[in-house]
C-alpha positions as CSV (number, residue, x, y, z in Angstrom):
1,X,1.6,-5.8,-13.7
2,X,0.2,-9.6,-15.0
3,X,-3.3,-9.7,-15.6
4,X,-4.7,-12.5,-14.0
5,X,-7.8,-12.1,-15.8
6,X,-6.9,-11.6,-19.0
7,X,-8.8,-9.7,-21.9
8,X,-12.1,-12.4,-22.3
9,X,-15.1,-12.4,-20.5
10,X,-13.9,-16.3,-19.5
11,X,-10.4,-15.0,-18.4
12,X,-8.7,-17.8,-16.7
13,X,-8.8,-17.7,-12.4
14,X,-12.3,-16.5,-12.5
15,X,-14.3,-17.9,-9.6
16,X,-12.2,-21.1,-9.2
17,X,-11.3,-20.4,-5.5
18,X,-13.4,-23.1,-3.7
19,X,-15.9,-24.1,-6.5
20,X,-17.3,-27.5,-7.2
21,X,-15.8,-30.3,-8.6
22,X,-16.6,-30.7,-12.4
23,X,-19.9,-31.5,-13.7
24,X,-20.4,-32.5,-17.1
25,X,-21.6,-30.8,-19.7
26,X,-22.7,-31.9,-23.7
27,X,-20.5,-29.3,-25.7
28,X,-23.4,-28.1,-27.8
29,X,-22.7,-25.9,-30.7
30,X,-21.9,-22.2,-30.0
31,X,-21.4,-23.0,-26.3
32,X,-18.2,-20.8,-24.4
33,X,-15.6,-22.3,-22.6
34,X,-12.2,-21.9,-21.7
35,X,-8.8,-24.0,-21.7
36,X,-7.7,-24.6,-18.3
37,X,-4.5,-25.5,-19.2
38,X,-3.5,-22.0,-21.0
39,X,-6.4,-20.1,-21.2
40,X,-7.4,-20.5,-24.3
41,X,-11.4,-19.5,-25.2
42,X,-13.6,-19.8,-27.9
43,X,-17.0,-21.0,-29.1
44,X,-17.9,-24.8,-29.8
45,X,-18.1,-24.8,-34.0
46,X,-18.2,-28.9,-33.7
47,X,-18.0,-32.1,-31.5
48,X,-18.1,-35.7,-32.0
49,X,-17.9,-38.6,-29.5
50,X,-13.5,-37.7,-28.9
51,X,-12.7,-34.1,-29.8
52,X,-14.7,-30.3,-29.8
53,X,-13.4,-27.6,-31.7
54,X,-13.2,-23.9,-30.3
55,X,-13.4,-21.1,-32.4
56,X,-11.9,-17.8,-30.3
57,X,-12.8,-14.3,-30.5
58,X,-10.1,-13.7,-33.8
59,X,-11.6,-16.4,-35.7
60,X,-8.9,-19.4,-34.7
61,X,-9.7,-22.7,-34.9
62,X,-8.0,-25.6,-32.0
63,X,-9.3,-29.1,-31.8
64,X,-9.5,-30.5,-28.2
65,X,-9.9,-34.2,-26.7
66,X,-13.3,-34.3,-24.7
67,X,-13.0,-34.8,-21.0
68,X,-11.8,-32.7,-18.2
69,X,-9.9,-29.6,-18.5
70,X,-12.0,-27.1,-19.1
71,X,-14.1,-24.5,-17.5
72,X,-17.8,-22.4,-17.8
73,X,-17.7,-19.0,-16.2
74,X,-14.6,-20.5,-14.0
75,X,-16.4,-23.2,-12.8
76,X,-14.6,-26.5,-13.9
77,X,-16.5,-28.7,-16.3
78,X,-16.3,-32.4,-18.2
79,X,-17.1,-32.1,-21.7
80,X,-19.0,-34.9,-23.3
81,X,-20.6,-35.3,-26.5
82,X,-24.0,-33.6,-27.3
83,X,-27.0,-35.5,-27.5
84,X,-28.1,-36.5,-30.9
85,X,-30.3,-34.0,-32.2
86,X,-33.7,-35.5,-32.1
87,X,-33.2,-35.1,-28.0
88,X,-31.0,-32.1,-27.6
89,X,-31.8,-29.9,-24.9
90,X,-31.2,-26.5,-25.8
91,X,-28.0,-24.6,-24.1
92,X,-28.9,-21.7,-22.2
93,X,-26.3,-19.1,-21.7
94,X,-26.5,-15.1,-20.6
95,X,-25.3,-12.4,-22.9
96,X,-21.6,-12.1,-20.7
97,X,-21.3,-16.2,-22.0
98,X,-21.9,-17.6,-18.8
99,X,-23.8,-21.3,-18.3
100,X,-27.1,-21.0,-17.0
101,X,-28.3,-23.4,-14.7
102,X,-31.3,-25.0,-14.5
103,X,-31.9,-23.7,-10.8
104,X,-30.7,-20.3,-11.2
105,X,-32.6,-17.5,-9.3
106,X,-31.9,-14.2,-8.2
107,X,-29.8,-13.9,-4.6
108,X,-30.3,-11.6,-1.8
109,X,-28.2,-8.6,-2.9
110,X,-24.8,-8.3,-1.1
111,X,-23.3,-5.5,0.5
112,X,-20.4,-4.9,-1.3
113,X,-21.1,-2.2,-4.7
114,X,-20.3,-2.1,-8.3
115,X,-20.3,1.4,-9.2
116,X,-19.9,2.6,-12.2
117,X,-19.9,6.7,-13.7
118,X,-22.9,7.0,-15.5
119,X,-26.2,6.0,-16.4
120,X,-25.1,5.0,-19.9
121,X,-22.3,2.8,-18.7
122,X,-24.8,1.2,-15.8
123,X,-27.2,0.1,-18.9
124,X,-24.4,-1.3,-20.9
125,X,-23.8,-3.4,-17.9
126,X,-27.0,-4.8,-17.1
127,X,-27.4,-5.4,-20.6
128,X,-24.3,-7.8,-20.7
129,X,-23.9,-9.1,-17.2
130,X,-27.6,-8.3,-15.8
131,X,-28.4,-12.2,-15.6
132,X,-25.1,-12.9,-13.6
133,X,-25.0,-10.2,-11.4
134,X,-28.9,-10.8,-10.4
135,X,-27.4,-14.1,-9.4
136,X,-24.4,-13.3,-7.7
137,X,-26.4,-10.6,-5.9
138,X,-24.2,-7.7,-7.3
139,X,-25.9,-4.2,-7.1
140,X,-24.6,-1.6,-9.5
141,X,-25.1,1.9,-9.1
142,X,-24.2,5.0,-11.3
143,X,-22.1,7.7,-9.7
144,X,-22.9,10.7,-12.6
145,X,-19.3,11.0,-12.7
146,X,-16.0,9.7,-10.3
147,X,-16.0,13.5,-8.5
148,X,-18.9,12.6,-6.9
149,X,-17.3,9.4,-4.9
150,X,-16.2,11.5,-2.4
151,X,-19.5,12.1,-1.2
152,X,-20.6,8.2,-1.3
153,X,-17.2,7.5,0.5
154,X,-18.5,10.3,2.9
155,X,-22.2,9.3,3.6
156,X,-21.8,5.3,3.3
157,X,-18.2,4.8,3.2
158,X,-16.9,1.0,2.4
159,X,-15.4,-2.0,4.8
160,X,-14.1,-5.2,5.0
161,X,-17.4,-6.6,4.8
162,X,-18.8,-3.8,2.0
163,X,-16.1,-3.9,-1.0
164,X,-16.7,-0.8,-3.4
165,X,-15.6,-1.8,-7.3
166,X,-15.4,1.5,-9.7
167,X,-14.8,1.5,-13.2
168,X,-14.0,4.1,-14.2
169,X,-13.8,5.7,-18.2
170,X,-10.5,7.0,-19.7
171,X,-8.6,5.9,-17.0
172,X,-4.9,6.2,-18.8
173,X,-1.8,6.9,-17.3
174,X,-2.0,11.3,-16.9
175,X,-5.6,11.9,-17.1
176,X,-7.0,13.3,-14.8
177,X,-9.2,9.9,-13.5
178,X,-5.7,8.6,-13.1
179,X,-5.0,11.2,-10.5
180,X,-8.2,11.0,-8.7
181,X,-7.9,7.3,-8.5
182,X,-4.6,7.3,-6.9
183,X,-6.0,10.1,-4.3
184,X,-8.6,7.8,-3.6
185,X,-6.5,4.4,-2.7
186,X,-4.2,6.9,-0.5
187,X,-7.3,8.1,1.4
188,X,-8.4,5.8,4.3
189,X,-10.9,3.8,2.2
190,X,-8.7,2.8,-0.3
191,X,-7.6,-1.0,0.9
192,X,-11.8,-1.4,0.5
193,X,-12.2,-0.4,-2.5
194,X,-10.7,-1.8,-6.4
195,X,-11.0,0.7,-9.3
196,X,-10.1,-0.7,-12.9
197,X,-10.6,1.2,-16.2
198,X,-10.6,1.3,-19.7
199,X,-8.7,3.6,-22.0
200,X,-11.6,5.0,-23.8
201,X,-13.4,8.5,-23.6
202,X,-16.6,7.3,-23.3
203,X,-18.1,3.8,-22.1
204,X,-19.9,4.5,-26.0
205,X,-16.3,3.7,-27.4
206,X,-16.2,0.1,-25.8
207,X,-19.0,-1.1,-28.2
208,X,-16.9,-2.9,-31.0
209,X,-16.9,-1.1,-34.7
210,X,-18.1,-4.4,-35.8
211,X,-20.7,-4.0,-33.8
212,X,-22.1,-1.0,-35.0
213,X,-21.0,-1.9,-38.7
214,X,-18.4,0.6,-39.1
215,X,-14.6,0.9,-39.6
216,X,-13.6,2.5,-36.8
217,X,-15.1,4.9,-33.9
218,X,-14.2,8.6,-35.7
219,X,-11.8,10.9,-34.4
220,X,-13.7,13.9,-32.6
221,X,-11.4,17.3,-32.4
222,X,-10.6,19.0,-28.9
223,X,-13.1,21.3,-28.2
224,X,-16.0,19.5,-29.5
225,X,-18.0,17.5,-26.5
226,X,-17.2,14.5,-27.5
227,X,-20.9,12.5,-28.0
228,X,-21.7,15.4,-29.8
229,X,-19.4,15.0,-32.3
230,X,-20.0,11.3,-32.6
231,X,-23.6,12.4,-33.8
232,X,-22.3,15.0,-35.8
233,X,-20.2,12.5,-37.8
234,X,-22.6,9.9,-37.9
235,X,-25.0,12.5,-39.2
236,X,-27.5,11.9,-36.0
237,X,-28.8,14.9,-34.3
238,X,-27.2,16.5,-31.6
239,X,-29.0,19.4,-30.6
240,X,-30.9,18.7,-27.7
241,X,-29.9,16.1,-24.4
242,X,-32.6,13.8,-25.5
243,X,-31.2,13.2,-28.9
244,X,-27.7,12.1,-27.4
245,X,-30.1,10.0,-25.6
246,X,-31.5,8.3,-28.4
247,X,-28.2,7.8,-30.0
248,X,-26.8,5.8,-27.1
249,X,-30.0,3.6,-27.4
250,X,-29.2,2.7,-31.5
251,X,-25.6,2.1,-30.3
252,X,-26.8,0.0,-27.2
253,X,-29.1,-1.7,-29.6
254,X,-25.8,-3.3,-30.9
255,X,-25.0,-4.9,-28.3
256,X,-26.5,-8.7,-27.8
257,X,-23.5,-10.2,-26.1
258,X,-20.2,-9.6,-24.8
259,X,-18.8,-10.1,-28.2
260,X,-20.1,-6.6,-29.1
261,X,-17.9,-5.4,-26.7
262,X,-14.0,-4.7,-26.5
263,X,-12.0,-7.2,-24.5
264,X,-10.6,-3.9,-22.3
265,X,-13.5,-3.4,-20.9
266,X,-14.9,-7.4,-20.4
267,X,-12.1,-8.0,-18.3
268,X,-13.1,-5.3,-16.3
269,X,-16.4,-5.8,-15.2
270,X,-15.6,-9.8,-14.7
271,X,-12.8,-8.4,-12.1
272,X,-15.2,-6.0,-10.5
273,X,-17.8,-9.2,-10.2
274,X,-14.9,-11.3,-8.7
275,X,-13.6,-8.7,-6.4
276,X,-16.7,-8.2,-4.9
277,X,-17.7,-11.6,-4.3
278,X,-14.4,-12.6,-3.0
279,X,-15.0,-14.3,-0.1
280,X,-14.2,-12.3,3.2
């Protein structure tokens, strides 16, 4: 199945349906945008009065001509040259790479739900996207685990005007999230509601090794709880429920911006957002 929205926070097709014509905006160092052409995103490393250069995610370098063609958080821009210095305005951006403006402000939360399975992977959202869902007026609520939907679905159960987004962890083809995410779209709810995943055990797992300043995330053997044996081989304790509490916190205090994170899981949460704020 294509993937309209790609494996960036700045995926292309997000948020262009009806949007404003292009503004412009100086391309100040470090600012995000994408390609709108191909879909190309990366970082401003330098600009001059004809060209900006992007750096992507891997470290890859393209030069581009200033102008039209490219977009901030899907919303098309004009790139110009930044300011000299001495009167630069400082570029304000939220921790998922999105363009703040200057008249930003919390909306009046919709109806329509992000929900998401625990109170670990809630935090790591706010964290991220907290600033753009505030003002796209996106509420996200932890379920304690996807076999409690059926009693949401139950007690407040979703519509055409009150879209339910899920992510969901682990979700791989044969586990068993799989299966209870294709039970759910066959129930009645299921043409209200979008569940998307990623293929890790734990929403911990989506925070980059880089990140956290290690190799890679170790391998924990079946039959050890799983965040329990991340401790163990980090050497953290593990013995009591508040210590696996204070080692999510160290490896939430990673996290500044969406970089920390692993591209399966951005693209996620930026199709949640748009799926919920479709337009009816």
């Amino acid at each position: 199945m294509d993937d309209r929205y790609g494996a960036d926070v700045l995926a292309a097709g997000w948020r262009q349906q009806g949007r404003p014509k292009a503004v412009k905006v100086a391309a100040e160092l470090d600012l995000v945008v994408e390609v709108a052409d191909d879909g190309y995103c990366g970082a401003v490393t330098k600009a001059n009065a004809r060209e900006v250069e992007l750096e992507d995610r891997a470290g890859r370098k393209r030069l581009f001509p200033l102008g039209h063609g490219f977009l901030i958080d899907g919303k098309p821009v004009e790139l110009v040259a930044p300011v000299p210095t001495a009167s630069r305005q400082p570029t304000k951006r939220t921790a998922s790479g999105s363009f703040v403006t200057e008249d930003q402000r919390a909306r009046v939360a919709l109806p329509s739900r992000i929900f998401v399975e625990g109170r670990h992977d809630a935090e790591l959202v706010e964290k991220v996207w907290g600033a753009d869902l505030r003002a796209e007026g996106v509420v996200v609520e932890y379920l304690q685990g996807i076999d409690v939907l059926d009693e949401v679905l139950r007690d407040a159960p979703p519509s055409a005007t009150t879209r339910y987004g899920i992510l969901v962890d682990h979700l791989v083809p044969g586990s068993k999230e799989t299966r209870m995410v294709e039970q759910f779209m066959r129930g009645p709810h299921g043409k209200h509601m979008k569940f998307v995943g990623h293929p890790y055990v734990d929403v911990w797992q989506t925070v980059t090794p880089k990140a956290m300043g290690i190799a890679a995330w170790p391998q924990i053997p079946r039959g050890i709880e799983w965040k329990v044996g991340i401790c163990q081989a980090f050497g953290w304790p593990h013995a009591e429920q508040a210590d696996i509490a204070a080692a999510w916190q160290r490896i939430l205090g990673c996290v500044t911006t969406f970089r920390d994170l692993e591209p399966s899981l951005i693209g996620r949460v930026e199709e949640l957002i748009d799926y919920v704020t479709a337009p009816e």
